[in-house]
PyMOL Python script that loads the backbone (N, CA, C, O; Angstrom):
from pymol import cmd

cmd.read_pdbstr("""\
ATOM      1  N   UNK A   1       7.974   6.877  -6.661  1.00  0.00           N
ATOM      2  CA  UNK A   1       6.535   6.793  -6.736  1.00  0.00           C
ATOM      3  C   UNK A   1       5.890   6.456  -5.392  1.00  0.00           C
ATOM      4  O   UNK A   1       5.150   7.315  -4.915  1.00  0.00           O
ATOM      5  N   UNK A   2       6.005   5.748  -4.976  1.00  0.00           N
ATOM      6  CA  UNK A   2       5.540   5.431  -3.526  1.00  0.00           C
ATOM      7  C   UNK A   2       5.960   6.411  -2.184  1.00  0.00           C
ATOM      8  O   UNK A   2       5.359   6.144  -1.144  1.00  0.00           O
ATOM      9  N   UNK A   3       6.882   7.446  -2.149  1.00  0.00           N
ATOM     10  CA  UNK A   3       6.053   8.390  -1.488  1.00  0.00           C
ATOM     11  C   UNK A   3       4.642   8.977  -1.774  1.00  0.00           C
ATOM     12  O   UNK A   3       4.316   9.885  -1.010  1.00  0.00           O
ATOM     13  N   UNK A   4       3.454   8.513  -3.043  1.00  0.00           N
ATOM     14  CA  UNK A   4       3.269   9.338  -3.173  1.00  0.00           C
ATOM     15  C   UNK A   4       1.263   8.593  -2.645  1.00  0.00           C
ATOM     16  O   UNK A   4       0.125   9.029  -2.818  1.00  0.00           O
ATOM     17  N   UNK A   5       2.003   7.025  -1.826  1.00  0.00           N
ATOM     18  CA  UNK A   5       1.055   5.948  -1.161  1.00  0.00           C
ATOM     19  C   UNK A   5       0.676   6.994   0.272  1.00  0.00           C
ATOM     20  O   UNK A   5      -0.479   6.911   0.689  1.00  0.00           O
ATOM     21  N   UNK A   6       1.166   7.482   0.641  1.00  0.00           N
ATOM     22  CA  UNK A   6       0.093   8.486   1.630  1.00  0.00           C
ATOM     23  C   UNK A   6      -0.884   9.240   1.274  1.00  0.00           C
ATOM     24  O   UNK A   6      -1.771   9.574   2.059  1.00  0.00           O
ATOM     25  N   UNK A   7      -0.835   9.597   0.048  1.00  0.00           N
ATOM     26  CA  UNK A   7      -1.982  10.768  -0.495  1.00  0.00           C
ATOM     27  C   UNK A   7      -2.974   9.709  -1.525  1.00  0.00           C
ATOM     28  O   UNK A   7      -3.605  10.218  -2.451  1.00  0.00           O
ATOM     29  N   UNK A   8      -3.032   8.375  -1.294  1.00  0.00           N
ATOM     30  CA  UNK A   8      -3.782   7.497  -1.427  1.00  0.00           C
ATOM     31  C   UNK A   8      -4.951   7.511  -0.783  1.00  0.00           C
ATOM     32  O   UNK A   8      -4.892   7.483   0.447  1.00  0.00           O
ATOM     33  N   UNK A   9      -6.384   7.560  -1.487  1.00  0.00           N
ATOM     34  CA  UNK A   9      -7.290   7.671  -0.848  1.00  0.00           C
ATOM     35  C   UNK A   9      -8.351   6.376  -0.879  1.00  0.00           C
ATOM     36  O   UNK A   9      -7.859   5.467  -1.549  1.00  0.00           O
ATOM     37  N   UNK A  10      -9.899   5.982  -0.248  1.00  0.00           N
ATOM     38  CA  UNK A  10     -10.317   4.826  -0.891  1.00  0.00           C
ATOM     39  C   UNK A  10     -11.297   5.586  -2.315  1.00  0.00           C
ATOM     40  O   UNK A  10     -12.033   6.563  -2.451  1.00  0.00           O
ATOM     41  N   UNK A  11     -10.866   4.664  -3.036  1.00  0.00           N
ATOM     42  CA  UNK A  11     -11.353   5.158  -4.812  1.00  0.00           C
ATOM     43  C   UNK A  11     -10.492   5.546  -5.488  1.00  0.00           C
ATOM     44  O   UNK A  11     -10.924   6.042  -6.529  1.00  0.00           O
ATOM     45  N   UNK A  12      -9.204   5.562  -5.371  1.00  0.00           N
ATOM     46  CA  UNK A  12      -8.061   5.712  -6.019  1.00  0.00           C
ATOM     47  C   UNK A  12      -7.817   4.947  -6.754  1.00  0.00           C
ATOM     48  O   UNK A  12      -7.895   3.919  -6.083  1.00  0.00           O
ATOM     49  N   UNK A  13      -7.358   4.450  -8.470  1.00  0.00           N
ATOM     50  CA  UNK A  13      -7.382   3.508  -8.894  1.00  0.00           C
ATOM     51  C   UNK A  13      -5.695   3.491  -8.989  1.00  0.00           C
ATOM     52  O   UNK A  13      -4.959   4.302  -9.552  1.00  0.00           O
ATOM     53  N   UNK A  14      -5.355   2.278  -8.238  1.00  0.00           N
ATOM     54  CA  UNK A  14      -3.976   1.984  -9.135  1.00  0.00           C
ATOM     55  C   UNK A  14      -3.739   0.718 -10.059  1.00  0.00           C
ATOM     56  O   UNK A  14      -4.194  -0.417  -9.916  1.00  0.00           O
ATOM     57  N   UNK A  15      -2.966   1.181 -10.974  1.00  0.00           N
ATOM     58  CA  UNK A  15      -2.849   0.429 -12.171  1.00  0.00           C
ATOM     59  C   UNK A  15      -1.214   0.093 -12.287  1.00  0.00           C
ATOM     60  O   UNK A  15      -0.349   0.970 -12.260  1.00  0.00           O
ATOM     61  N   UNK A  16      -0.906  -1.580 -12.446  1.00  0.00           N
ATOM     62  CA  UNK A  16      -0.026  -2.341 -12.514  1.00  0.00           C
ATOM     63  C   UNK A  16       0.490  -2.727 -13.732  1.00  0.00           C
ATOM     64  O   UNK A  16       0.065  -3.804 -14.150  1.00  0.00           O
ATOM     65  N   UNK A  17       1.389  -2.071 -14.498  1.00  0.00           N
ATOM     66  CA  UNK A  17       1.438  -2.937 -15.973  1.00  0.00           C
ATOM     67  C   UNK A  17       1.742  -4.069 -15.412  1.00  0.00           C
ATOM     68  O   UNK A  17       2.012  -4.084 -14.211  1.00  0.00           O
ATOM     69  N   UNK A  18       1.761  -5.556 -16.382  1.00  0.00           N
ATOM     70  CA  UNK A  18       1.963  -6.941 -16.303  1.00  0.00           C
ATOM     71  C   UNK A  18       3.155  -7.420 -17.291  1.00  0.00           C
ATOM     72  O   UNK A  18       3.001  -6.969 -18.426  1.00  0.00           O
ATOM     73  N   UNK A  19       3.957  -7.982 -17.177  1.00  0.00           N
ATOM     74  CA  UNK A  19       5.137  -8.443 -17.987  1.00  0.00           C
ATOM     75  C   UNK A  19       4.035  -9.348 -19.563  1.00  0.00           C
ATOM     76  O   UNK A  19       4.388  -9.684 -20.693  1.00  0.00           O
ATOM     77  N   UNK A  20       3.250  -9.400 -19.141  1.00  0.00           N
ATOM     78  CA  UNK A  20       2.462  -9.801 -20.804  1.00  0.00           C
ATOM     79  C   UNK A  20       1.937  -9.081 -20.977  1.00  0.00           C
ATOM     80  O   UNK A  20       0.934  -9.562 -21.503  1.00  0.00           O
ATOM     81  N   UNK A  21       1.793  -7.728 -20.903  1.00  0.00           N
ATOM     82  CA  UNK A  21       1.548  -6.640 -21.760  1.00  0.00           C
ATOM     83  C   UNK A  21       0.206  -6.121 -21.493  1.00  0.00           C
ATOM     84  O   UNK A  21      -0.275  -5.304 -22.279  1.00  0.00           O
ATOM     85  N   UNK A  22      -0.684  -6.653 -20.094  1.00  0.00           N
ATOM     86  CA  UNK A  22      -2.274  -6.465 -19.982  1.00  0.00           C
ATOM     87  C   UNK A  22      -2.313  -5.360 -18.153  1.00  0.00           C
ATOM     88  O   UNK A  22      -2.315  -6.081 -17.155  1.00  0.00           O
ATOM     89  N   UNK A  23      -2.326  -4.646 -18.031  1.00  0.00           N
ATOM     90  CA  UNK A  23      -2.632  -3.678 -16.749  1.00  0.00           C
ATOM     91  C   UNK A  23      -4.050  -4.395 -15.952  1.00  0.00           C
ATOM     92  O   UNK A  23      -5.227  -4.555 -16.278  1.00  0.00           O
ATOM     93  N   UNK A  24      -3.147  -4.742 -14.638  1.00  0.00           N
ATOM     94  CA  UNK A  24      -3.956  -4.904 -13.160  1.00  0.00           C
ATOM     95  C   UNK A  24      -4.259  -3.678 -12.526  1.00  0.00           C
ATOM     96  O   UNK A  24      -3.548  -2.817 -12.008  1.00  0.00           O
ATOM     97  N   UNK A  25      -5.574  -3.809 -12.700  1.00  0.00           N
ATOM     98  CA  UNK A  25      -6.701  -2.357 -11.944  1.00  0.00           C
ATOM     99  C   UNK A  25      -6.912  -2.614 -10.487  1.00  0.00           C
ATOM    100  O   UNK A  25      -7.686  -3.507 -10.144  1.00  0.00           O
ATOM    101  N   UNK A  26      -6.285  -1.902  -9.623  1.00  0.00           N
ATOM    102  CA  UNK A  26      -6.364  -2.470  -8.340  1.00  0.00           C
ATOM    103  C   UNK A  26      -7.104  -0.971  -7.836  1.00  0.00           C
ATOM    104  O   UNK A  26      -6.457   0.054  -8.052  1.00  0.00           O
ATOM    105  N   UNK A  27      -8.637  -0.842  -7.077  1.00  0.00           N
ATOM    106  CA  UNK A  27      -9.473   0.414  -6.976  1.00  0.00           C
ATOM    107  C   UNK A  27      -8.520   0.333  -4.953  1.00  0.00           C
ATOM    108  O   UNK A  27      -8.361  -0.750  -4.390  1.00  0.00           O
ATOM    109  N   UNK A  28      -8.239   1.197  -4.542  1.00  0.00           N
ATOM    110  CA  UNK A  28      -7.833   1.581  -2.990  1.00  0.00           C
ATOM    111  C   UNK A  28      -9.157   1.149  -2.188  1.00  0.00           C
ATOM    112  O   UNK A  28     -10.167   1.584  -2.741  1.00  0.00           O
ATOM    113  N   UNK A  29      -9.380   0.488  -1.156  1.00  0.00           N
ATOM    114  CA  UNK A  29     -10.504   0.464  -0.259  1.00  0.00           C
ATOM    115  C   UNK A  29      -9.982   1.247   1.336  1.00  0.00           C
ATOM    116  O   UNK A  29     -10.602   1.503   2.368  1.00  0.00           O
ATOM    117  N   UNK A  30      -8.989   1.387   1.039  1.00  0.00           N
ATOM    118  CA  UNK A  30      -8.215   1.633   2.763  1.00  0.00           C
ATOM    119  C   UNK A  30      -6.905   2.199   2.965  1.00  0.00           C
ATOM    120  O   UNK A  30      -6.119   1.254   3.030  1.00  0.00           O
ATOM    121  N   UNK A  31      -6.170   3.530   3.122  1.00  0.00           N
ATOM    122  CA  UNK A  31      -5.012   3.364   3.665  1.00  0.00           C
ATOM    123  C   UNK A  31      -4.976   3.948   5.475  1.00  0.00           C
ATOM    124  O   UNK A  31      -5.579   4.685   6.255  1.00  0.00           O
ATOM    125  N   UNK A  32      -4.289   3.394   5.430  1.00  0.00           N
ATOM    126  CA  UNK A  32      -3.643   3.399   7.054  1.00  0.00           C
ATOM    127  C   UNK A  32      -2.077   3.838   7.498  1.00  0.00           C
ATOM    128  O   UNK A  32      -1.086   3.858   6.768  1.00  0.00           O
ATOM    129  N   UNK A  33      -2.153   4.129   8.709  1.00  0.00           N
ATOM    130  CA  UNK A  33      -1.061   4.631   9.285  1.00  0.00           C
ATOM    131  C   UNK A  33      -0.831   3.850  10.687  1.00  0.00           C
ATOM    132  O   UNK A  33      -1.651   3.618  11.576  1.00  0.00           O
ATOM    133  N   UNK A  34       0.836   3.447  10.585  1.00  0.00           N
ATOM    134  CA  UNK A  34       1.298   2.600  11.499  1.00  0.00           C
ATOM    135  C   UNK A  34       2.160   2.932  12.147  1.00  0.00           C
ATOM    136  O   UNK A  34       3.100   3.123  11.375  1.00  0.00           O
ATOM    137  N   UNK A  35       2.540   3.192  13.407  1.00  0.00           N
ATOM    138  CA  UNK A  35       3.844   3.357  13.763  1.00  0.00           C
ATOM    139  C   UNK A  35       4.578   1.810  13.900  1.00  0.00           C
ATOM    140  O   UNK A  35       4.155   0.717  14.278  1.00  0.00           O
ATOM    141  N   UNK A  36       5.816   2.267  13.424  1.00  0.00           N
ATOM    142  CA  UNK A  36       6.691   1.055  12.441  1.00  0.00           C
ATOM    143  C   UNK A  36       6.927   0.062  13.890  1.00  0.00           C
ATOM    144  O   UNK A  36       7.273  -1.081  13.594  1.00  0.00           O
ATOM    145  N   UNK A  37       6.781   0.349  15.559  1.00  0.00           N
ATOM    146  CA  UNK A  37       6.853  -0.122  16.176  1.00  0.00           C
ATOM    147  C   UNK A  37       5.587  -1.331  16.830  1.00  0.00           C
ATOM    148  O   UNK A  37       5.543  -2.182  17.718  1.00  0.00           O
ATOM    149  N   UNK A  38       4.462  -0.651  15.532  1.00  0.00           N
ATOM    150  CA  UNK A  38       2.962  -1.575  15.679  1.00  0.00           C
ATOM    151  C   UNK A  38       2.388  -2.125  14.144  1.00  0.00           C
ATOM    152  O   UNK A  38       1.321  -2.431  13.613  1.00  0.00           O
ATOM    153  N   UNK A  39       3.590  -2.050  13.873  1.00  0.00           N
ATOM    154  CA  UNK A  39       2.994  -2.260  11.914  1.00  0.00           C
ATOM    155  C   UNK A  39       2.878  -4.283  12.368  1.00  0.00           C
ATOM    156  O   UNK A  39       3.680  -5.077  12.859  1.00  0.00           O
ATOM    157  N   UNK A  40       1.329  -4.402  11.825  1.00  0.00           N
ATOM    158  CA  UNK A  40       0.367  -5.519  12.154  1.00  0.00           C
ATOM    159  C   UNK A  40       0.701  -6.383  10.641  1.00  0.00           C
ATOM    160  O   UNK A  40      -0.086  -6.575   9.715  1.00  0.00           O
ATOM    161  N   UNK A  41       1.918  -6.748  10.738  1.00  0.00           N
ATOM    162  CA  UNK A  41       2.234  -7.865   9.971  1.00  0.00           C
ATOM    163  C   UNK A  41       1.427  -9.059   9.459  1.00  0.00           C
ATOM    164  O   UNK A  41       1.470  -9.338   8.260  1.00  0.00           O
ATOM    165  N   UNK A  42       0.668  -9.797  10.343  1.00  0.00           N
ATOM    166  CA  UNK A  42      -0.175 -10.341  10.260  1.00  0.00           C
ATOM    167  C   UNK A  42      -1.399  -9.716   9.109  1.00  0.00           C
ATOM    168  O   UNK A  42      -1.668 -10.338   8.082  1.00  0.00           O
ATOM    169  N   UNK A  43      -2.044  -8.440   9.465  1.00  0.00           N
ATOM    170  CA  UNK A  43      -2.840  -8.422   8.709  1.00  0.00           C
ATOM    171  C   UNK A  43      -2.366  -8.139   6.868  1.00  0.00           C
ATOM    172  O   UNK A  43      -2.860  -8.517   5.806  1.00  0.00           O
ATOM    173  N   UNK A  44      -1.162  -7.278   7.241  1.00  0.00           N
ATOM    174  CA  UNK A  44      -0.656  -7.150   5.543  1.00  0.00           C
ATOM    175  C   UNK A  44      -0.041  -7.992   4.797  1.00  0.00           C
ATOM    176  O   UNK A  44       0.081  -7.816   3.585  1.00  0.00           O
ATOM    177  N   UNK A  45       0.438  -9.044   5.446  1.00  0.00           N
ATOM    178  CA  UNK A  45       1.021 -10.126   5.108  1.00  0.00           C
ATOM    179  C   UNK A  45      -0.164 -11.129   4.714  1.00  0.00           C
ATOM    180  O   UNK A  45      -0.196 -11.435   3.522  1.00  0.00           O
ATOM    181  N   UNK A  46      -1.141 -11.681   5.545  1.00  0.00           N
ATOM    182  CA  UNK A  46      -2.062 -12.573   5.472  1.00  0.00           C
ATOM    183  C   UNK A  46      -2.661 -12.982   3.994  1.00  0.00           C
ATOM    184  O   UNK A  46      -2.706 -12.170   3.070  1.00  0.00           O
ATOM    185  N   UNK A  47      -2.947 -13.837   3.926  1.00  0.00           N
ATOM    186  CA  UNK A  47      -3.619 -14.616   2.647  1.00  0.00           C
ATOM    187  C   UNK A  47      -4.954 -14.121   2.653  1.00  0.00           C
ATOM    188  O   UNK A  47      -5.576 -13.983   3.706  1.00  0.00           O
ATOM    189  N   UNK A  48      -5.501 -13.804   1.367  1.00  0.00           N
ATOM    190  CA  UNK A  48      -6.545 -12.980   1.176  1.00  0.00           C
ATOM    191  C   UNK A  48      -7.905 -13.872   0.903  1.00  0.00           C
ATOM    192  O   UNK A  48      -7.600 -15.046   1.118  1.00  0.00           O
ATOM    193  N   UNK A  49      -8.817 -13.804   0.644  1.00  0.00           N
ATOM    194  CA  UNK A  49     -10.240 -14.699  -0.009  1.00  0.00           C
ATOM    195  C   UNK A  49     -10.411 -14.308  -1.636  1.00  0.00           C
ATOM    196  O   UNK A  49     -11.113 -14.884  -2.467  1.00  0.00           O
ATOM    197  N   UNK A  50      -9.399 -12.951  -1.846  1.00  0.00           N
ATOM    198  CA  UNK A  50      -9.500 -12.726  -3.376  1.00  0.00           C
ATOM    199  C   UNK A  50      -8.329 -11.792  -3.483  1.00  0.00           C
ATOM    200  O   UNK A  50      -7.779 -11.344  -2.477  1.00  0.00           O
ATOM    201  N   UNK A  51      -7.723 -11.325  -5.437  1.00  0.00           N
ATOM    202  CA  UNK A  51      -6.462 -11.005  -5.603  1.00  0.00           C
ATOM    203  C   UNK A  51      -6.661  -9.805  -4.703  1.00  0.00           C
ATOM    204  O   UNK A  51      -7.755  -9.260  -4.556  1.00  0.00           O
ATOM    205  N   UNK A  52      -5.310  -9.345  -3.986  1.00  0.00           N
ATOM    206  CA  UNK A  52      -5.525  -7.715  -3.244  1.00  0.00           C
ATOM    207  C   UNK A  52      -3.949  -7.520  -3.560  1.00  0.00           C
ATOM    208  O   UNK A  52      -3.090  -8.341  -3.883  1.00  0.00           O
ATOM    209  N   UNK A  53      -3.897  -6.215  -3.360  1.00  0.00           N
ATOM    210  CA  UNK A  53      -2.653  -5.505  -3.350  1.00  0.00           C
ATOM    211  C   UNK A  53      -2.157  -5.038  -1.930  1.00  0.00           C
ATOM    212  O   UNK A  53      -2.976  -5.024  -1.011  1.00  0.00           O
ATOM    213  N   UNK A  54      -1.286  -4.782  -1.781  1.00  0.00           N
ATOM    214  CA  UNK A  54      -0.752  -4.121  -0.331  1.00  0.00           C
ATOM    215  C   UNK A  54       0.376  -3.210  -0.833  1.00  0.00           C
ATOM    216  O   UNK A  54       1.324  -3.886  -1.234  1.00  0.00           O
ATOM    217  N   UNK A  55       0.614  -1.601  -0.957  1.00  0.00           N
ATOM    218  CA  UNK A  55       1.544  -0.805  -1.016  1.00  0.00           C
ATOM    219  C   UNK A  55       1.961  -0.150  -0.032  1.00  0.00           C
ATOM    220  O   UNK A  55       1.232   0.746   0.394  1.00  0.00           O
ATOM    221  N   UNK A  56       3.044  -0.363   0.508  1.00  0.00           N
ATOM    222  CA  UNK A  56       3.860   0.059   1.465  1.00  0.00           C
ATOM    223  C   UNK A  56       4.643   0.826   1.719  1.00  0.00           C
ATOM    224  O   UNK A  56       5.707   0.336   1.340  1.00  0.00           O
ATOM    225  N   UNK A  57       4.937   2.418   2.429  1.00  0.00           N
ATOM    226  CA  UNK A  57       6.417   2.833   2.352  1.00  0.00           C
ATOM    227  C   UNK A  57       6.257   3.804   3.665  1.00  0.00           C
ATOM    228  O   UNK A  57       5.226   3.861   4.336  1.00  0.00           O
ATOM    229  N   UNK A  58       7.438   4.552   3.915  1.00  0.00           N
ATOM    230  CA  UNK A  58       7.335   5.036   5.406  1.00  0.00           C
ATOM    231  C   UNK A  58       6.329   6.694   5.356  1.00  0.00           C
ATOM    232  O   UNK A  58       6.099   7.463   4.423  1.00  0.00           O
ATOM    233  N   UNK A  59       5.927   6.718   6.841  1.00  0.00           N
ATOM    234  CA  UNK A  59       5.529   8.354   6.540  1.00  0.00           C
ATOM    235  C   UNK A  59       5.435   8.982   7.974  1.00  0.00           C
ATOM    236  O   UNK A  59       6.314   8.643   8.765  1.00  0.00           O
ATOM    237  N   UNK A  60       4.603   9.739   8.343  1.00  0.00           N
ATOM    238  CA  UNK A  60       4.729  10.300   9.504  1.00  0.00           C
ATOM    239  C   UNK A  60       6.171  11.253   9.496  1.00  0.00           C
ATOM    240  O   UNK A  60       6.889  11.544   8.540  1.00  0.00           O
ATOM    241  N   UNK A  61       6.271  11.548  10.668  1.00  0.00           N
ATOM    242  CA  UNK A  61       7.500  11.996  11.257  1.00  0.00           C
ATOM    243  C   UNK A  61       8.757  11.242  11.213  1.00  0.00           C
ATOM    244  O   UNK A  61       8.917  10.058  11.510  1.00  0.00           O
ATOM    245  N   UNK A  62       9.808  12.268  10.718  1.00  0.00           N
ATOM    246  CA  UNK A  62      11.324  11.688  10.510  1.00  0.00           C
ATOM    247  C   UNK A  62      11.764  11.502  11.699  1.00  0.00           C
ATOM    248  O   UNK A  62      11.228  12.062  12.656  1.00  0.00           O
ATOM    249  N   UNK A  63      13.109  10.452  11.874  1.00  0.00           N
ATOM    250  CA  UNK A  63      13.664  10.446  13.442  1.00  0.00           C
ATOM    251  C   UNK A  63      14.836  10.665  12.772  1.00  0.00           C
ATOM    252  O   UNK A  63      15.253   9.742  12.072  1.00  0.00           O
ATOM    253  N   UNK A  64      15.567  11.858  12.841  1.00  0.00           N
ATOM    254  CA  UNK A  64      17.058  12.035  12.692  1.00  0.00           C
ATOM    255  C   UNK A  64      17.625  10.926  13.437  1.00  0.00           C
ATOM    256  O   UNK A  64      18.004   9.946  12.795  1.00  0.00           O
ATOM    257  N   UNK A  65      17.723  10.937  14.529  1.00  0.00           N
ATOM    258  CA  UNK A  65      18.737   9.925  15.478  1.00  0.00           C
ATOM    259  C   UNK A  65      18.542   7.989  14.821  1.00  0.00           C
ATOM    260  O   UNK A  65      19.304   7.055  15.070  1.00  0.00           O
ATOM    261  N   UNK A  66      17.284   7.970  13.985  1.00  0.00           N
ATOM    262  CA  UNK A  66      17.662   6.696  13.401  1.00  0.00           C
ATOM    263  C   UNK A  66      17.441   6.482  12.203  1.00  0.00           C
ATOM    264  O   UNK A  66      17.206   5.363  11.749  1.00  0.00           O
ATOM    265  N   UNK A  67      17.500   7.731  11.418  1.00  0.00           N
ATOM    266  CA  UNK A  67      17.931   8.020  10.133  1.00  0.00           C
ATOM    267  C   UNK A  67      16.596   7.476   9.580  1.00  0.00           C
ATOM    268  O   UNK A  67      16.678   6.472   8.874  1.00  0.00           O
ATOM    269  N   UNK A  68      15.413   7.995   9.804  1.00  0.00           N
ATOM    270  CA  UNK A  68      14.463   7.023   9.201  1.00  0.00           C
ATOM    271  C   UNK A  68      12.713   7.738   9.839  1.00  0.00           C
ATOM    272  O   UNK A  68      12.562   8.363  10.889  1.00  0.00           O
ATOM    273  N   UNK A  69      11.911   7.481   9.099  1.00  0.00           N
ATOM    274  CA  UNK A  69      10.433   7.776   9.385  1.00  0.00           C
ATOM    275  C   UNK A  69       9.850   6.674  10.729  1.00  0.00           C
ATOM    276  O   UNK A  69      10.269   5.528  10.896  1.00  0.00           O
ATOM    277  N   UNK A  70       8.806   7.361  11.580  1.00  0.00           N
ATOM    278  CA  UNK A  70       8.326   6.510  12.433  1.00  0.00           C
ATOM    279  C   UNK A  70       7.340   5.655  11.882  1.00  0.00           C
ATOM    280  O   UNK A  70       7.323   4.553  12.430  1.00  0.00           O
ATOM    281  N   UNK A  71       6.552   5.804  11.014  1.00  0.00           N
ATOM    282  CA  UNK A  71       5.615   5.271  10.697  1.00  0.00           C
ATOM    283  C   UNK A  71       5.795   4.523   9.173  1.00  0.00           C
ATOM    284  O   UNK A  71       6.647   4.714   8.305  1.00  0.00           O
ATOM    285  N   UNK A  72       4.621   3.582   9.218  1.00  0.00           N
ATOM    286  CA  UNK A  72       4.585   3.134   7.425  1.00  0.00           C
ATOM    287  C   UNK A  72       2.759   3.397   7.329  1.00  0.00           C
ATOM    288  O   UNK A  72       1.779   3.462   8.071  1.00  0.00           O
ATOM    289  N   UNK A  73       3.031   3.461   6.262  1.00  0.00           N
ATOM    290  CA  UNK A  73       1.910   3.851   5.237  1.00  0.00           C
ATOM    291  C   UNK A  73       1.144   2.986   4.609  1.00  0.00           C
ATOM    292  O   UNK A  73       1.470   2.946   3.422  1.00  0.00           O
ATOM    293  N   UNK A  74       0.260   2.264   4.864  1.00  0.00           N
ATOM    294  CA  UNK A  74      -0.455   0.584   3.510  1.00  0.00           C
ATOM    295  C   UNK A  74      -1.603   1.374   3.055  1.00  0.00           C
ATOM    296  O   UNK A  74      -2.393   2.085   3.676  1.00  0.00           O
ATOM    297  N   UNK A  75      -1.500   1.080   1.853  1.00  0.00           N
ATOM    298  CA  UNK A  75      -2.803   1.316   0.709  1.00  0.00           C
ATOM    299  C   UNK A  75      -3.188  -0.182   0.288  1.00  0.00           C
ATOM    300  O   UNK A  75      -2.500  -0.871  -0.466  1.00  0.00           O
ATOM    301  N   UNK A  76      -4.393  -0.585   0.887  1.00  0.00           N
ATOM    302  CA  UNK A  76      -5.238  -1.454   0.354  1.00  0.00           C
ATOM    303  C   UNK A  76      -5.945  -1.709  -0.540  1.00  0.00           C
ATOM    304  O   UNK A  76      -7.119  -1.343  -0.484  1.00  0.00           O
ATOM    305  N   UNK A  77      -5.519  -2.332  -1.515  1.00  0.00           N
ATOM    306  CA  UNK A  77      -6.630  -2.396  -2.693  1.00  0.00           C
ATOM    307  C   UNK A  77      -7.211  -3.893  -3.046  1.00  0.00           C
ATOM    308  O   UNK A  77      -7.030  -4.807  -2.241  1.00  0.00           O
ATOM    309  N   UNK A  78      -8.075  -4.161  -4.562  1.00  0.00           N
ATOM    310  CA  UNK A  78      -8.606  -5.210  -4.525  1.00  0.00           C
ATOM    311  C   UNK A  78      -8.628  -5.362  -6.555  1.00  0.00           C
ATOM    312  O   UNK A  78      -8.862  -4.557  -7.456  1.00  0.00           O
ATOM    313  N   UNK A  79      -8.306  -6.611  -6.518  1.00  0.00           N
ATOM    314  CA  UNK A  79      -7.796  -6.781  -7.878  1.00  0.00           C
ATOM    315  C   UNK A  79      -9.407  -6.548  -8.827  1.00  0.00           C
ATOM    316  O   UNK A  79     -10.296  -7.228  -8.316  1.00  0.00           O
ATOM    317  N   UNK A  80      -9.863  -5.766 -10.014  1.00  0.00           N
ATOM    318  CA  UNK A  80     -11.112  -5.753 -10.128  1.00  0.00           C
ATOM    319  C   UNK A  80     -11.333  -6.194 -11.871  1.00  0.00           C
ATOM    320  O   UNK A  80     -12.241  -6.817 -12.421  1.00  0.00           O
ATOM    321  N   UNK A  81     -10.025  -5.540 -12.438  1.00  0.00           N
ATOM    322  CA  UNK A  81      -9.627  -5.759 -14.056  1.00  0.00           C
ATOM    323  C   UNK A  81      -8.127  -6.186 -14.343  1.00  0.00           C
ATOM    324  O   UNK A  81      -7.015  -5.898 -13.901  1.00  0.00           O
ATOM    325  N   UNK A  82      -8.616  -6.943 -15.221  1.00  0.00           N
ATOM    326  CA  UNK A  82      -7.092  -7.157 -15.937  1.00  0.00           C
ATOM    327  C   UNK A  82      -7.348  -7.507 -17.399  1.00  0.00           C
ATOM    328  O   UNK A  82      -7.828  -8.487 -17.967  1.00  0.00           O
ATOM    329  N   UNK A  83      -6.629  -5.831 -17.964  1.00  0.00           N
ATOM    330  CA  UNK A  83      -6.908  -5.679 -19.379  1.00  0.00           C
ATOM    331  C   UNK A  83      -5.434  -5.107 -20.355  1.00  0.00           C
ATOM    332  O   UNK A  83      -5.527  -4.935 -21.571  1.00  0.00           O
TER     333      UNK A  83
END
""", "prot")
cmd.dss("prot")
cmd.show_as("cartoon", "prot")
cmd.util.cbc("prot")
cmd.orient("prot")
C-alpha cells in the first residue's frame, strides 16, 4: 500500500482502522519529496500542536549500486474524525 503515498495529493482522505473498531480520518495537507540524503527528520519526527499523521516510503529514482530509491516520500495529514 504505501507505494501508493506518492500519488498522494492535499485532499486525499486517508482512513486508519483502530484496534476498537472506530476509523481515524486523516484529510492529506502536504506531500513532499526528499532526497534520503536531506530527509529533515526534525520536521517529520517533531511533536505536533494537534493529532497528525506522517506516511513514509521511498520514491524518486532507483540506485542499482545501493539496491534502493534516492528519495522518500511524506504525506502529511491532520487527525479530523474518529468514527
Amino acid at each position: 500500500m504505501f507505494y501508493r503515498v506518492a500519488q498522494l495529493q492535499p485532499g486525499a482522505i486517508v482512513q486508519v482502522p483502530r484496534q476498537d473498531g472506530r476509523v481515524a480520518t486523516f484529510p492529506v495537507y502536504g506531500v513532499e519529496r526528499y532526497p534520503k540524503s536531506e530527509f529533515p527528520t526534525d520536521r517529520v519526527y517533531a511533536d505536533t500542536s494537534r493529532p497528525e499523521i506522517r506516511l513514509i516510503t521511498c520514491g524518486g529514482s532507483f540506485d542499482p549500486a545501493k539496491g534502493s530509491y534516492r528519495d522518500n516520500i511524506v504525506a502529511y495529514g491532520v487527525l479530523t474524525a474518529v468514527a
